[in-house]
TORRO-907634 format. One record per residue (C-alpha): residue number from 1; residue in one letter; x, z, y. Coordinates in nm, 3 decimals, m for minus. Layout:
   num   residuo        xx        zz        yy
   NUM         A         X         Z         Y
...
//
This chain:
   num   residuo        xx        zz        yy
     1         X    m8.101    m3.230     2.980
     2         X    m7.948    m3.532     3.142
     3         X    m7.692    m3.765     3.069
     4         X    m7.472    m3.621     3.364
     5         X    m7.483    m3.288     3.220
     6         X    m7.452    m3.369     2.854
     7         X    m7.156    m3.599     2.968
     8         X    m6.957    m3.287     3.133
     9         X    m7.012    m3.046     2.865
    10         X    m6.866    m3.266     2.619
    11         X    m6.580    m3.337     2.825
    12         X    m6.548    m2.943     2.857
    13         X    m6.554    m2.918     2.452
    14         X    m6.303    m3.237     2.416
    15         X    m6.054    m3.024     2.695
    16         X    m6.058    m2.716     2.514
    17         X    m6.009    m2.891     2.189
    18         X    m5.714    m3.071     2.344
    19         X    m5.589    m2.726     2.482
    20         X    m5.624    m2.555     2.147
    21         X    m5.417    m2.815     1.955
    22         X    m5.131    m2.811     2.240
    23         X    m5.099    m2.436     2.202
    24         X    m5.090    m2.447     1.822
    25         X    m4.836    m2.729     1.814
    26         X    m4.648    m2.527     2.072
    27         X    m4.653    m2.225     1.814
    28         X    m4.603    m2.410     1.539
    29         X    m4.213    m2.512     1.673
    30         X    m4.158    m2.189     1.823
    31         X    m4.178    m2.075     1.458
    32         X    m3.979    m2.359     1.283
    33         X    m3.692    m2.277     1.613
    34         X    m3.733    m1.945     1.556
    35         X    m3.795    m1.814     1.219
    36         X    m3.948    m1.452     1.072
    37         X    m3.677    m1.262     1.023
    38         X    m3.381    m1.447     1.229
    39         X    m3.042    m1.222     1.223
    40         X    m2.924    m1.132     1.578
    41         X    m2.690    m1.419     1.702
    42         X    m2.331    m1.240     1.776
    43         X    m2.159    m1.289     2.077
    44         X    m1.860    m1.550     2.017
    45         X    m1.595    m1.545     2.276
    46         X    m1.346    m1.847     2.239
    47         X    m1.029    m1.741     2.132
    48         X    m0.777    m1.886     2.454
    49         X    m1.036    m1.715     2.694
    50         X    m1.181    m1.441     2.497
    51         X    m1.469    m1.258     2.761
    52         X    m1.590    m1.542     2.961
    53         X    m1.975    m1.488     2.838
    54         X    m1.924    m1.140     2.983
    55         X    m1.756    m1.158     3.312
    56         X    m2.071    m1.033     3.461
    57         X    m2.003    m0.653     3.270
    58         X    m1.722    m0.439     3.330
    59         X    m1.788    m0.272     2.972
    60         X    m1.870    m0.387     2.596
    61         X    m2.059    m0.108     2.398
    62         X    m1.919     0.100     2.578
    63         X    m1.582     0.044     2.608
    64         X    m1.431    m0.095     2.971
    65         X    m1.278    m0.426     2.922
    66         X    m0.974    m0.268     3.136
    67         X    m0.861    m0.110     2.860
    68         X    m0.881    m0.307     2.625
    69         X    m0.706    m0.542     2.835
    70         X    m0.410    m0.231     2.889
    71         X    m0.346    m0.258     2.495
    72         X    m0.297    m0.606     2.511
    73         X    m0.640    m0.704     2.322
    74         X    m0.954    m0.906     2.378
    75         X    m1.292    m0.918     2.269
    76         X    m1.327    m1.183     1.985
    77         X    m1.729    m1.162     1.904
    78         X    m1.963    m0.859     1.927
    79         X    m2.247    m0.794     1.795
    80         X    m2.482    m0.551     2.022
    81         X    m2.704    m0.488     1.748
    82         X    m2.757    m0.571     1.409
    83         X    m3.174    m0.513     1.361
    84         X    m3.118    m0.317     1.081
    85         X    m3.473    m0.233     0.870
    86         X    m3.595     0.076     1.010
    87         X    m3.413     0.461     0.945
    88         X    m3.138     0.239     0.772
    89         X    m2.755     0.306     0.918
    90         X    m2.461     0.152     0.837
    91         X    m2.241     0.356     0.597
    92         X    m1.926     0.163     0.504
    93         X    m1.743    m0.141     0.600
    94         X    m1.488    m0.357     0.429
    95         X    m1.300    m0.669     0.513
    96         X    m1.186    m0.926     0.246
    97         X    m1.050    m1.269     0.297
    98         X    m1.181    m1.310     0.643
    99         X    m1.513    m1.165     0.574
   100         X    m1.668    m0.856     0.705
   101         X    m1.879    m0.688     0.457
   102         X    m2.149    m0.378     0.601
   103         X    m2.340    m0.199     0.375
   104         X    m2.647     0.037     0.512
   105         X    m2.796     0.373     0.392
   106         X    m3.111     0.137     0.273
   107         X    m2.854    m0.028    m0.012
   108         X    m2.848    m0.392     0.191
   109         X    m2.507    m0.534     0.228
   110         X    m2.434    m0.751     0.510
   111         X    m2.172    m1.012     0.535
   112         X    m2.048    m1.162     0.858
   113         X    m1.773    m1.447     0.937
   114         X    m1.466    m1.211     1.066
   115         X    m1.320    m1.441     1.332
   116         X    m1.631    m1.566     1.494
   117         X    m1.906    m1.250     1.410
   118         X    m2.136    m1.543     1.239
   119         X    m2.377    m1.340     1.045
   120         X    m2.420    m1.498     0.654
   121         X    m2.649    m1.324     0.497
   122         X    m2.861    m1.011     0.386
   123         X    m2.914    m0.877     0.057
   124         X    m3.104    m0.595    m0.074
   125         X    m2.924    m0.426    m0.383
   126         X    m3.226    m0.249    m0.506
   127         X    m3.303     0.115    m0.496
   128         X    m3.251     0.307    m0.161
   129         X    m3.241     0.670    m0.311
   130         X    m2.883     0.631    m0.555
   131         X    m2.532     0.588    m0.402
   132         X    m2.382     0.320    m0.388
   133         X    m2.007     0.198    m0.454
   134         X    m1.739     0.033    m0.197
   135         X    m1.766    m0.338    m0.340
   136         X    m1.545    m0.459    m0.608
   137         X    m1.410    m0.828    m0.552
   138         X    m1.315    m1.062    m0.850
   139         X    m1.331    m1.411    m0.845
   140         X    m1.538    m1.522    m0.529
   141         X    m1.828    m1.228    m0.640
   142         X    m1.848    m0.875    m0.542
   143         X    m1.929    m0.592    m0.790
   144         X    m2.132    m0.304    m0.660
   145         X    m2.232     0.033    m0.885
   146         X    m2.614     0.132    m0.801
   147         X    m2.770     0.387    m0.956
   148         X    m2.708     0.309    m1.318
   149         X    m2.678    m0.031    m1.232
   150         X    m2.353    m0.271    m1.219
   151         X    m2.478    m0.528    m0.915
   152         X    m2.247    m0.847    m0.932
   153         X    m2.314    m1.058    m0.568
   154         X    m2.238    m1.423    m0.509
   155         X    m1.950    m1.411    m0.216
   156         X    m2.071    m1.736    m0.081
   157         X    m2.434    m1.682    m0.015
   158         X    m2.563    m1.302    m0.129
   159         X    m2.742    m1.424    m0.440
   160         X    m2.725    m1.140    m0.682
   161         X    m2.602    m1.340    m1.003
   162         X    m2.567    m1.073    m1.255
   163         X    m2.695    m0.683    m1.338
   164         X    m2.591    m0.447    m1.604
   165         X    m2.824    m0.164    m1.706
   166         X    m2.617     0.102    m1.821
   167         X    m2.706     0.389    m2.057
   168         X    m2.473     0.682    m1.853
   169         X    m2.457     0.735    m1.513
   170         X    m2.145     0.600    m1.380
   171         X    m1.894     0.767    m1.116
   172         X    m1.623     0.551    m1.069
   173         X    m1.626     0.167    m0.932
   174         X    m1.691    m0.091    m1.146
   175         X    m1.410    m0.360    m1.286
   176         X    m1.458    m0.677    m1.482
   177         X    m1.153    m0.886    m1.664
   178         X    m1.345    m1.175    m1.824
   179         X    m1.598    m1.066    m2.036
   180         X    m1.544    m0.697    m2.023
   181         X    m1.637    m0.480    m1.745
   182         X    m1.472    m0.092    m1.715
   183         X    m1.613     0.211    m1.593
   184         X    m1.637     0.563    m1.588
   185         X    m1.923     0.797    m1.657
   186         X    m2.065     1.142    m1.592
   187         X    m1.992     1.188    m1.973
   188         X    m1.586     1.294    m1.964
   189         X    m1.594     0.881    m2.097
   190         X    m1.481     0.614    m1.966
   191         X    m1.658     0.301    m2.129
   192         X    m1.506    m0.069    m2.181
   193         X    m1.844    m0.259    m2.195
   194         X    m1.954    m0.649    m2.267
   195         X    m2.014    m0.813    m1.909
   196         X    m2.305    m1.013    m2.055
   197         X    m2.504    m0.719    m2.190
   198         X    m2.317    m0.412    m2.133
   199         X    m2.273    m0.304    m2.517
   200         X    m1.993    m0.097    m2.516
   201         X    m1.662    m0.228    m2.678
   202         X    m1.501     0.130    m2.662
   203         X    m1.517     0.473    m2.489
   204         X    m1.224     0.692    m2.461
   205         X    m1.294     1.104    m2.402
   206         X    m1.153     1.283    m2.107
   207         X    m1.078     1.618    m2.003
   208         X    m1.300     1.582    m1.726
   209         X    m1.506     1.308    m1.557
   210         X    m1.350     0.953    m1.407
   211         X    m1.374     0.927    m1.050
   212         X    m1.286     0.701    m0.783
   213         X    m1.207     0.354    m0.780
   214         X    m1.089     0.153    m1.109
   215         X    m0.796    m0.109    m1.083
   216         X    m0.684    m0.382    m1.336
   217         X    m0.356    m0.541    m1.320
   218         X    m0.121    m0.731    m1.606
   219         X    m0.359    m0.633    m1.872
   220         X    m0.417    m0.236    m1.847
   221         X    m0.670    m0.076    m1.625
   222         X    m0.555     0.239    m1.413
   223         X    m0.825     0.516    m1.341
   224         X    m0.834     0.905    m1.234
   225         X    m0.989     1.238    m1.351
   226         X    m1.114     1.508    m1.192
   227         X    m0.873     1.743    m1.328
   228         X    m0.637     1.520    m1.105
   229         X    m0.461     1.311    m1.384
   230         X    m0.426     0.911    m1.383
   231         X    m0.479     0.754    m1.713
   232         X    m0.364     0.405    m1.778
   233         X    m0.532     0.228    m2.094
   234         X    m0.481    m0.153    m2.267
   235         X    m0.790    m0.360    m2.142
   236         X    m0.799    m0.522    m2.478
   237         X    m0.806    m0.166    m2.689
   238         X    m0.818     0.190    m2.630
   239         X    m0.479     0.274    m2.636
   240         X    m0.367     0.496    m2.378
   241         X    m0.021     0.383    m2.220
   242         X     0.085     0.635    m2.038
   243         X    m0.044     0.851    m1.786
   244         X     0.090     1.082    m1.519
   245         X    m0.111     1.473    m1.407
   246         X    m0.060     1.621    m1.034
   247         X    m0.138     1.937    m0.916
   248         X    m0.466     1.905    m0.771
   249         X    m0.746     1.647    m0.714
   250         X    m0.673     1.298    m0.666
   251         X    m0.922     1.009    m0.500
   252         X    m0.792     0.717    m0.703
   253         X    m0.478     0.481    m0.708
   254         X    m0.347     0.179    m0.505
   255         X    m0.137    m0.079    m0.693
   256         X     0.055    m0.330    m0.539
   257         X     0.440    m0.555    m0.687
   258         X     0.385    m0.344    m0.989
   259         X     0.382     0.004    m0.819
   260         X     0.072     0.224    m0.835
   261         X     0.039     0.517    m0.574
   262         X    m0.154     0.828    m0.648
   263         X    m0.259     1.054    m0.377
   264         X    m0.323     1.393    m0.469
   265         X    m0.435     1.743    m0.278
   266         X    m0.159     1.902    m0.459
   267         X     0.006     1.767    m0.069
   268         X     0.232     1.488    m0.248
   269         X     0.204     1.100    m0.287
   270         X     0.312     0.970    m0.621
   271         X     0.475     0.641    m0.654
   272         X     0.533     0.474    m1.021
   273         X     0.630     0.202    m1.205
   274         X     0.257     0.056    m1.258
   275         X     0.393    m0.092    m1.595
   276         X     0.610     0.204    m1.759
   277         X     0.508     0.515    m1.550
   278         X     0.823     0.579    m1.457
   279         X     0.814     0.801    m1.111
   280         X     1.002     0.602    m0.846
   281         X     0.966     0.856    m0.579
   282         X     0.735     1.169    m0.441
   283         X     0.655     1.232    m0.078
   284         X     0.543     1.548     0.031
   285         X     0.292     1.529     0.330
   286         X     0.265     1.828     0.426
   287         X    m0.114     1.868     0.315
   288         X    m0.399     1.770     0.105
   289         X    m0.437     1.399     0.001
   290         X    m0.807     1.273     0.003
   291         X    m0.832     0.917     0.052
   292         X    m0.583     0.615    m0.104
   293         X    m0.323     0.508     0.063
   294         X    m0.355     0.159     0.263
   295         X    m0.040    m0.069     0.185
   296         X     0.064    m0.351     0.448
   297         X     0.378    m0.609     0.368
   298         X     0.629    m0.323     0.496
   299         X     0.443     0.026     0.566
   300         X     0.211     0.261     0.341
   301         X    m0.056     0.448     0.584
   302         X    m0.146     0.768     0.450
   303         X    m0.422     1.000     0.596
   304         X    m0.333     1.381     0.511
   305         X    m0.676     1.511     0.535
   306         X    m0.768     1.666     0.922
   307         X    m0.406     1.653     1.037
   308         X    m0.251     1.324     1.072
   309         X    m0.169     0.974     0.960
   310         X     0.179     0.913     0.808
   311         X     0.338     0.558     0.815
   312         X     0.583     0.516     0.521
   313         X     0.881     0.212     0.530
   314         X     0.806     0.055     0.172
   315         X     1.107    m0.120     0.203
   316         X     1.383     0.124     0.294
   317         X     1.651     0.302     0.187
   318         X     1.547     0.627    m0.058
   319         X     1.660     0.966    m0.016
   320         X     1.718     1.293    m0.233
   321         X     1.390     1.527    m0.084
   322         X     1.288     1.832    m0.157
   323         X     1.314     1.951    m0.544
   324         X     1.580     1.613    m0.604
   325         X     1.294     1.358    m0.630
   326         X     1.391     1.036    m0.431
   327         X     1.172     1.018    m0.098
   328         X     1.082     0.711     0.106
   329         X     1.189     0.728     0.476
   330         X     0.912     0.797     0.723
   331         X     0.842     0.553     1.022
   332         X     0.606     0.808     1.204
   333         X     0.339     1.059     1.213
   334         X     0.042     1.058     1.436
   335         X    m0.162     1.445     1.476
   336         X    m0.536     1.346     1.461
   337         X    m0.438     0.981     1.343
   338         X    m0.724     0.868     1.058
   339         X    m0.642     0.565     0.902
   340         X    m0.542     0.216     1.003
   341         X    m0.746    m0.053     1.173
   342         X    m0.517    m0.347     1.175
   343         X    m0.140    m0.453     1.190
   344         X     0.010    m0.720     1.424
   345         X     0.403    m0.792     1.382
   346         X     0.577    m0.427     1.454
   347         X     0.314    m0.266     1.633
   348         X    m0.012    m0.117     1.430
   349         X    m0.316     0.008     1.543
   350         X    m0.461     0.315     1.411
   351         X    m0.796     0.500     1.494
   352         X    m0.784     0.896     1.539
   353         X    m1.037     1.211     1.452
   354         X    m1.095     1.219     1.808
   355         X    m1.236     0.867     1.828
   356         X    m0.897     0.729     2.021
   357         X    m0.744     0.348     1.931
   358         X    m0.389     0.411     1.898
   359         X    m0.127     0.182     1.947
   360         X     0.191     0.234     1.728
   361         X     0.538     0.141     1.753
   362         X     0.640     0.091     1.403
   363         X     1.010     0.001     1.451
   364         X     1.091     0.320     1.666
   365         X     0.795     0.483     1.538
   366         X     0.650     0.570     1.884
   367         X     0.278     0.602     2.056
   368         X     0.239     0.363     2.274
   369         X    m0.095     0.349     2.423
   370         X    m0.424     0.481     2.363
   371         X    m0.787     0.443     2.479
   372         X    m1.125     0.643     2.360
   373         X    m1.380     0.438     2.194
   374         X    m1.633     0.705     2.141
   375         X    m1.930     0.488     2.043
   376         X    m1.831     0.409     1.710
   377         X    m1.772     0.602     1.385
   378         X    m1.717     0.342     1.138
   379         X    m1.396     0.177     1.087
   380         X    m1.259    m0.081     0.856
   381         X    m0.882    m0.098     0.730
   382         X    m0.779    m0.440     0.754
   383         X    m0.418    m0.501     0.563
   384         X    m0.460    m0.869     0.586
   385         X    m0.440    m1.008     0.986
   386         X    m0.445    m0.842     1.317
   387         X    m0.813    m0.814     1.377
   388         X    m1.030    m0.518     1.480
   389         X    m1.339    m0.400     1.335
   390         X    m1.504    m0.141     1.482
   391         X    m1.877    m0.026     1.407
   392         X    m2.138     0.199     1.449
   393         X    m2.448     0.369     1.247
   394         X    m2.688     0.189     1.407
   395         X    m2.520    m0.190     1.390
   396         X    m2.349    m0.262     1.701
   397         X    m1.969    m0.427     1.610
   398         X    m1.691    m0.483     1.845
   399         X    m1.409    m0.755     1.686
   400         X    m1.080    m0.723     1.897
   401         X    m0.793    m0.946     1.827
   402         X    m0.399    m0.883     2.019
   403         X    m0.373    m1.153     2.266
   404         X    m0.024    m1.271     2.084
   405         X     0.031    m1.258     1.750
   406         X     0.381    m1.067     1.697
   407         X     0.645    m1.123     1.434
   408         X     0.822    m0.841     1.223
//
């Protein structure tokens, strides 16, 4: 072989080692820009000029931007799709102190920034196969029911700080006051038990089994039966305080300025004195109660189950109803209304069985406008600002905010 020859193969062999290395640095910072795993970036629309990344589209998932425009809203972020793990679908939502909170049919709960759509983190809660509770919150952590597992989840980054194994399978939500934690079980019990290692401190037996969700306020904890009675106990003992028995089946309570609501099927809404039991007043909807009411500043939103949404003035003047009992006065009643997205100054905005957002007059307790958003079927009640959630099974989220914020 001679030198000219020798001389251009190893210049061949130096060019495709040079080659080699550029492509493997290349791939090398593709993967450090772009890491396994990296969460779908949302689409953030600036607030004064809220669809300029989308001028191009006459539609967001679905819905024109036309109408949404009619109801005086605008797209804050969305998110086309959240890359959930496969067969996994989102099954409820949940907004808390400007948080979004998703959790899917594969037991990971999402958490996204509410006003911008920024996605925070993942975290797997274990087994796919048991049910799962609407989270819990108590002091900056989130308490979940898995299985026969209490799941307590660091708000600020998803870390899973604390587990409970329990002995009974539970079928209420979860509550913790310091070191104790309460729940109900399929037993007819319902168990005060130590946070740190779940011994139990003391069971009390029901009539029937605790369902629902499980509230603590000034010192007693407030919880339902299936034989439709609320029972309110001391945290610190069992000592029953009082208690109050509908009709029919009740979902659970709502407490708020030391009045607890209880819903029941027997077609009336309760409302007591949370501290004495004392009944205050007794609407009768007009059909069966399934789901808690949702309490704003000045209104109580009550879904009476495949017929309508009522909107109750918290604030106003009693009356003598049906059978003497004080009533509250009604602001309106939407046929087909659901529940309640969001509230902004007088005017709410309500999502119906048929998959229409609603806007409400709440002062003259008129419809206002409407518009279909048919591709979603999971909504979030948000009692605490004026934004929109809206979501679907498979992980697309649409945020809408009013284009003014109104005053009462």
């Amino acid at each position: 072989m001679n030198k000219t020859s020798h001389a251009k193969k190893l210049c061949f062999k130096q060019t495709n080692c040079l080659v080699l290395q550029s492509l493997l640095l290349i791939a090398i910072s593709v993967m450090l820009v772009w890491p396994a795993g990296c969460r779908p970036k949302p689409v953030s629309q600036d607030q004064t000029d809220p669809i300029t990344t989308q001028t191009h589209a006459d539609s967001v998932i679905g819905v024109p931007l036309e109408m949404i425009d009619i109801v005086d809203l605008q797209v804050q972020w969305t998110v086309p799709d959240m890359l959930l793990a496969r067969d996994a679908k989102i099954e409820k939502a949940c907004y808390f102190k400007g948080r979004l909170y998703l959790l899917d049919t594969k037991n990971n709960l999402h958490a996204l920034d509410g006003r911008k759509g920024v996605w925070l983190w993942t975290t797997s809660l274990g087994d796919e196969a048991p049910h799962c509770s609407q989270p819990v919150f108590y002091q900056n952590h989130l308490i979940l029911v898995l299985g026969k597992k209490i799941i307590e989840v660091r708000d600020s980054d998803g870390m899973i700080t604390h587990t409970i194994d329990l002995a009974f399978s539970p079928t209420t939500s979860a509550a913790r006051l310091g070191q104790t934690v309460f729940v109900g079980g399929n037993d007819s019990r319902f168990y005060s038990i130590r946070y740190k290692d779940g011994m139990v401190f003391w069971h009390s037996v029901q009539p029937d089994d605790p369902i629902g969700n499980v509230v603590i306020e000034d010192n007693r904890v407030y919880f339902v039966c299936k034989n439709g009675t609320l029972y309110v106990s001391s945290t610190a003992e069992r000592r029953l305080e009082w208690s109050a028995a509908t009709k029919g089946q009740t979902p659970g309570i709502t407490i708020d300025n030391n009045r607890c609501y209880l819903p029941s099927s027997d077609t009336s809404l309760y409302c007591y004195k949370a501290d004495s039991g004392d009944l205050i007043w007794k609407y009768l909807a007009g059909g069966p109660l399934e789901e808690v009411p949702v309490l704003t500043n000045n209104f109580i939103y009550q879904y009476v189950s495949q017929y309508s949404l009522l909107a109750l003035d918290r604030n106003g003047q009693l009356s003598i109803g049906s059978g003497g009992l004080p009533t509250p006065p009604l602001r309106w009643q939407l046929q087909n209304g659901f529940c309640l997205l969001a509230e902004n100054g007088p005017v709410s905005y309500v999502i119906t069985l048929d998959k229409q957002l609603t806007v409400m007059d709440n002062i003259n307790g008129k419809k206002l406008k409407s518009f279909y958003v048919p591709n979603f079927d999971v909504y979030v009640s948000n009692p605490e600002d004026e934004m929109i959630f809206l979501a679907n099974q498979d992980g697309a989220i649409l945020a809408l905010s009013p284009k003014k914020k109104l005053q009462l």
